[in-house]
N, C-alpha and C positions, 0 to 999 in steps of 0.2 A: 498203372502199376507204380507211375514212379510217385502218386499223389499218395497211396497207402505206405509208401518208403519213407514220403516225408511225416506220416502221422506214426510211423512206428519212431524212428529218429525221434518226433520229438517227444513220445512217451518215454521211451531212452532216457534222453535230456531231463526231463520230469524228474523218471523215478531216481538218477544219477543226484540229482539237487536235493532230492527226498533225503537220502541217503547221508548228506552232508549235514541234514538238520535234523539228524538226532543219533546216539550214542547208545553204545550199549553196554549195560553196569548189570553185572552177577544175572547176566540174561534179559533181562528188562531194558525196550530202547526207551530213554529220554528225549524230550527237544533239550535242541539245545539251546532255547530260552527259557529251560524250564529255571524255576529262582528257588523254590524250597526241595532239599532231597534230603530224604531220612532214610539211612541205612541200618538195620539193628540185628545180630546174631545172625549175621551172614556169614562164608569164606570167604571174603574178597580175594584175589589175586592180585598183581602190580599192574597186571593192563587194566582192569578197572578201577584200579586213583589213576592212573594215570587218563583215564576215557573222563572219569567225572571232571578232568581239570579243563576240560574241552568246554564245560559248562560255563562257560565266560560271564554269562548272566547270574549265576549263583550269588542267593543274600544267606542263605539260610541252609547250612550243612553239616550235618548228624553222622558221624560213622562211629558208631557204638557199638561194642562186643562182634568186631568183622576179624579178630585176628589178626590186625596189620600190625607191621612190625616196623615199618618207615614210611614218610612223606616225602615224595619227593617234590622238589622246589617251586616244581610248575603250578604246583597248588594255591602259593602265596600269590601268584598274580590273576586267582581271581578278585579283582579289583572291587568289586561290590559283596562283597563275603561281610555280613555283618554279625554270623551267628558261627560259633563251628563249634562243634564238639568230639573231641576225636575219645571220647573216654571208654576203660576199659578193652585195651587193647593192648600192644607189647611192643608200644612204641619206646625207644631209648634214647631219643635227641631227636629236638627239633633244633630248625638251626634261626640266626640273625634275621633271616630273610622273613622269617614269619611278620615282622614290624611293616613289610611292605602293603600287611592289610591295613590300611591307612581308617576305614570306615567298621573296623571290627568293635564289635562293643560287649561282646561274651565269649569268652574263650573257656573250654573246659577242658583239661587231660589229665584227670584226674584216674587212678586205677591205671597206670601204663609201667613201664619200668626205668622212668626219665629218672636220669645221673646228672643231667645237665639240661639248663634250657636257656639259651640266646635271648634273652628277651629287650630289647634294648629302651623301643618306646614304643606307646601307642595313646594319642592324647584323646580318644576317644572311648577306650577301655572302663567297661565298668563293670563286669565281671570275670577276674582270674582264677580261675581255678584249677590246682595240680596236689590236691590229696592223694594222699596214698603210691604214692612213690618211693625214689631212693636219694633223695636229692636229701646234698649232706650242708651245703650251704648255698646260700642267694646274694651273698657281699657282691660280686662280680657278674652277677649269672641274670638279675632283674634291677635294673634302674626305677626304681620307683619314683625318681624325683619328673619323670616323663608321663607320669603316670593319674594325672589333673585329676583325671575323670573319675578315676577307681572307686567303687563303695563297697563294694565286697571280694576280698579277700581271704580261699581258703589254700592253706598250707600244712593242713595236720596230714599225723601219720609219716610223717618222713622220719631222716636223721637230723633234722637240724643241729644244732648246739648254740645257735644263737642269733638273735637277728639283728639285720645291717640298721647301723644312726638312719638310715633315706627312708626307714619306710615311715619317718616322721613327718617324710614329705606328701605324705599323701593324703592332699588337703579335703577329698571329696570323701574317705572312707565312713563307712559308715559299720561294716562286720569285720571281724578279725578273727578269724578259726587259726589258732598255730597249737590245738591240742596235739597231744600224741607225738610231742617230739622231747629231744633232751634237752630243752632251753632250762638254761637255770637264773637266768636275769632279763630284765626288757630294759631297751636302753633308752634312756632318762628324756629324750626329745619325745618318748608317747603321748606329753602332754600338748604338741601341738596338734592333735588330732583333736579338735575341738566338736567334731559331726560325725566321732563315732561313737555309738550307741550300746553295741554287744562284740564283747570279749568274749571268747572259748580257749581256753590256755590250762585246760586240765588234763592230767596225766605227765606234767612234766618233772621237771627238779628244782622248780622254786624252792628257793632258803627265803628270803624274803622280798615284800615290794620297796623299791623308793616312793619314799611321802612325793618327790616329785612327778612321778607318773599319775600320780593322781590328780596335781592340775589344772584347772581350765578342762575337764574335761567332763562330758555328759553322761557317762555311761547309765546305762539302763536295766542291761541283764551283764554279771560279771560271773565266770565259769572256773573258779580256780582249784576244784575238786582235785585229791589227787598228787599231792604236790608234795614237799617238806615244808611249809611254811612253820614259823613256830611263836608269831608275832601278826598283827595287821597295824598298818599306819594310822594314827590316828585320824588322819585329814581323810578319809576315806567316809569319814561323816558328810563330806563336802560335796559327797555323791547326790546332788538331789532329787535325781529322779530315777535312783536307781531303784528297781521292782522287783528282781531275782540276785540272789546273793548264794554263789554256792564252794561251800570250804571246809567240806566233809574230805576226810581222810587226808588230814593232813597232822600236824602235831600242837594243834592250838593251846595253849592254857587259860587263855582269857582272853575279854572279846574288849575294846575300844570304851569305852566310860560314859560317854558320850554318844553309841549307837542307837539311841532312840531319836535323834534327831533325824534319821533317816524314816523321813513322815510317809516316804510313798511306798517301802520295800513290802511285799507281799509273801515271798517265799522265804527260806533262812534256815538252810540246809547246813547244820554243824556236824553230823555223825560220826563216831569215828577220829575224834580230836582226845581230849586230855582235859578238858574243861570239867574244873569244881563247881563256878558257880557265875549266873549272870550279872551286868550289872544293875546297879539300884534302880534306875529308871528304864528298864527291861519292858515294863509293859506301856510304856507309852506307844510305842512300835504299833503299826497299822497290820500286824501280820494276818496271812489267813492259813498258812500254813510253816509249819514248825518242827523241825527235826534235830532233835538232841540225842539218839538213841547213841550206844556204847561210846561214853564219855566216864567222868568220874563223880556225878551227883551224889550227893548222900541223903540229899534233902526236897523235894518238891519245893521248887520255887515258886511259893504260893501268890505273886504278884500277878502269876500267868492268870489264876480264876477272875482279871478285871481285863482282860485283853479281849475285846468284848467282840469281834470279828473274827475270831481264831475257827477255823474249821478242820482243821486235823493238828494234831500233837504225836510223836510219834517219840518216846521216853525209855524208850526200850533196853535194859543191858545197862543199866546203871545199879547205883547201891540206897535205890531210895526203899525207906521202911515205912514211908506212910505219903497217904495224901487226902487233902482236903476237901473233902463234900462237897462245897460249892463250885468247885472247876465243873462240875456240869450242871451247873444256873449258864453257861455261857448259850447262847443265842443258836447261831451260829453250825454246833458244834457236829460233824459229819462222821468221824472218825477217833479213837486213842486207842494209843498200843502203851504199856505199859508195864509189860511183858520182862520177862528176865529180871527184875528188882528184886526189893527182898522184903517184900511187902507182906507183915503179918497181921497187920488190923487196919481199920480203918474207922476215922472217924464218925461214932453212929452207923453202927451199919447197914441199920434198918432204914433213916433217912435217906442214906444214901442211896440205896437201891431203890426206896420210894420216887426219888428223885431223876434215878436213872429210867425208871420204868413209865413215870405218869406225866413228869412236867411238860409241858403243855413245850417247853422250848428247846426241849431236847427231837422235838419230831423230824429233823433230817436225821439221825443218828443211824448209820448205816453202819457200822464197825465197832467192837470193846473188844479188846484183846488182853486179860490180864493174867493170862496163861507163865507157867516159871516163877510162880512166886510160892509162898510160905503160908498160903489161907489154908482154913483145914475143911474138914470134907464138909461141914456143915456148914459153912461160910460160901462154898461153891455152890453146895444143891441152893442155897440161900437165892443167892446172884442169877443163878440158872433158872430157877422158877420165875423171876420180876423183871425179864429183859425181853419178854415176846415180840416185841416192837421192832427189834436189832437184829436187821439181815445175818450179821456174822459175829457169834459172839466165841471168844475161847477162854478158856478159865482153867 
């Protein structure tokens, strides 16, 4: 009897130990060595953050769309936490202690209802992210100069008004999303970010840039859609490797003298500015694609028919009355809208359309749109009989 007392005892003892090595989260038990848990559109309750903080081995921790609405502290001392994302939740502060993740290197809480976030340092951080929030400023609220590691940084969608001189300190960046806020200036140490690549800063109340944010700096893709600008700096040529360029909807009248020096840009997105006319050396530009539409042209800038890589033009909503035959000899050519002008002839008409319809070098042409214009009915049946070739045509 008493040898079955001692194997029941130590089944006991077993399952007692069992019980200590694993945890139970929205019904499901964990070890508690497990290292990766993903949590997504659950209810969580506070006893489970509070069960998952048991997980001492945790690197890799997701609690996404659970409806939590705080963190409690015990969370930061899981000491190997190198991933977390608490995003889209109804979190509204996190505090100081969170820097206690010493080995954290992606943070995300972005979509929560954070007013404030402690964030003091983390020299292994290299992705922060807190989109979509209420957070009205960062002067006090994130040390960037703690911040070595950082290369991406998104912040849009908030209230900003402006961002702190420190985050000039942050020498690893390499993205910077601060769209969707009310910044109306960047302050002038951006040029020491020498390894950042891609700006997103559209939707805001830019009046204009300083020539010194431009700087010693690489940028690659620039996002400035959106804005009031009513000027670009001239140094902004100085961009060499920059490949997207966008500054649609802002209140441009003229573009830099000298923007064909910019040999690598591929995109050049103006829509929606005030622009009469480009400048003289306009086509030297490597573009492949080109958006002018609802500006103030009066005239087709006929240097565009030698921009010999161009695959779409989009000219829409201007006051041009003619355009040149040859803009489709281009290679290349995938797409034109040309739409809303006030186009009542056209050079040779007949050429043209022979041209639109046969030449051997218009064979991507997937798109003609010159729909809203002044051609008369026998100019359209014209155009619509010699385009079979053209996925989409409008007239």
């Amino acid at each position: 009897m008493d040898y079955f007392m001692y194997i029941l005892f130590g089944i006991l003892i077993l399952f007692w130990l069992f019980r200590q090595r694993v945890c139970k989260v929205a019904g499901i038990k964990y070890s508690i060595d497990t290292k990766k848990l993903i949590l997504k559109d659950l209810e969580l309750q506070r006893q489970d953050i509070k069960n998952i903080c048991k997980l001492k081995n945790l690197e890799y921790l997701q609690i996404k769309n659970c409806n939590v609405k705080s963190i409690p502290e015990s969370l930061f001392d899981l000491k190997d936490l190198n991933y977390l994302d608490l995003s889209n939740n109804k979190i509204e502060y996190i505090s100081s202690h969170i820097s206690k993740l010493e080995k954290l290197k992606v943070l995300r809480l972005n979509n929560n209802r954070l007013t404030k976030i402690e964030f003091q340092y983390s020299h292994n951080l290299v992705e922060l992210n807190i989109r979509n929030n209420a957070i009205v400023s960062l002067g006090n609220i994130i040390c960037f100069s703690f911040l070595s590691s950082l290369r991406k940084l998104d912040v849009s969608h908030n209230e900003l008004r402006e961002l702190p001189r420190s985050i000039g300190d942050l020498s690893s960046i390499e993205y910077i999303n601060v769209s969707y806020n009310k910044i109306s200036q960047f302050p002038t140490n951006l040029n020491n970010l020498t390894k950042l690549k891609y700006i997103y800063a559209q939707n805001n109340q830019l009046e204009k840039l300083s020539k010194r944010i431009l700087d010693n700096i690489h940028i690659e893709r620039l996002f400035l859609q959106h804005n009031q600008l009513r000027t670009m700096p001239n140094n902004i040529t100085d961009l060499d490797n920059l490949t997207h360029l966008y500054l649609h909807h802002n209140q441009l009248e003229n573009l830099p003298k000298d923007i064909n020096i910019l040999v690598n840009i591929r995109y050049l997105v103006l829509q929606y500015n005030n622009i009469k006319a480009l400048p003289m050396f306009f086509s030297e530009l490597n573009l492949q694609n080109l958006y002018l539409n609802n500006n103030n042209l009066e005239c087709f800038p006929e240097f565009i028919s030698d921009m010999k890589k161009l695959k779409r033009i989009y000219i829409s909503g201007n006051k041009i009355s003619n355009i040149p035959w040859d803009l489709f000899e281009l290679n290349e050519l995938v797409g034109i809208d040309i739409s809303n002008n006030c186009l009542y002839q056209m050079s040779d008409l007949e050429a043209f359309t022979f041209t639109l319809n046969d030449c051997l070098k218009l064979k991507n042409m997937k798109c003609f749109n010159i729909s809203h214009n002044r051609l008369t009915i026998k100019q359209k049946k014209y155009i619509t009989s010699n385009v079979e070739n053209i996925d989409i045509v409008r007239i």
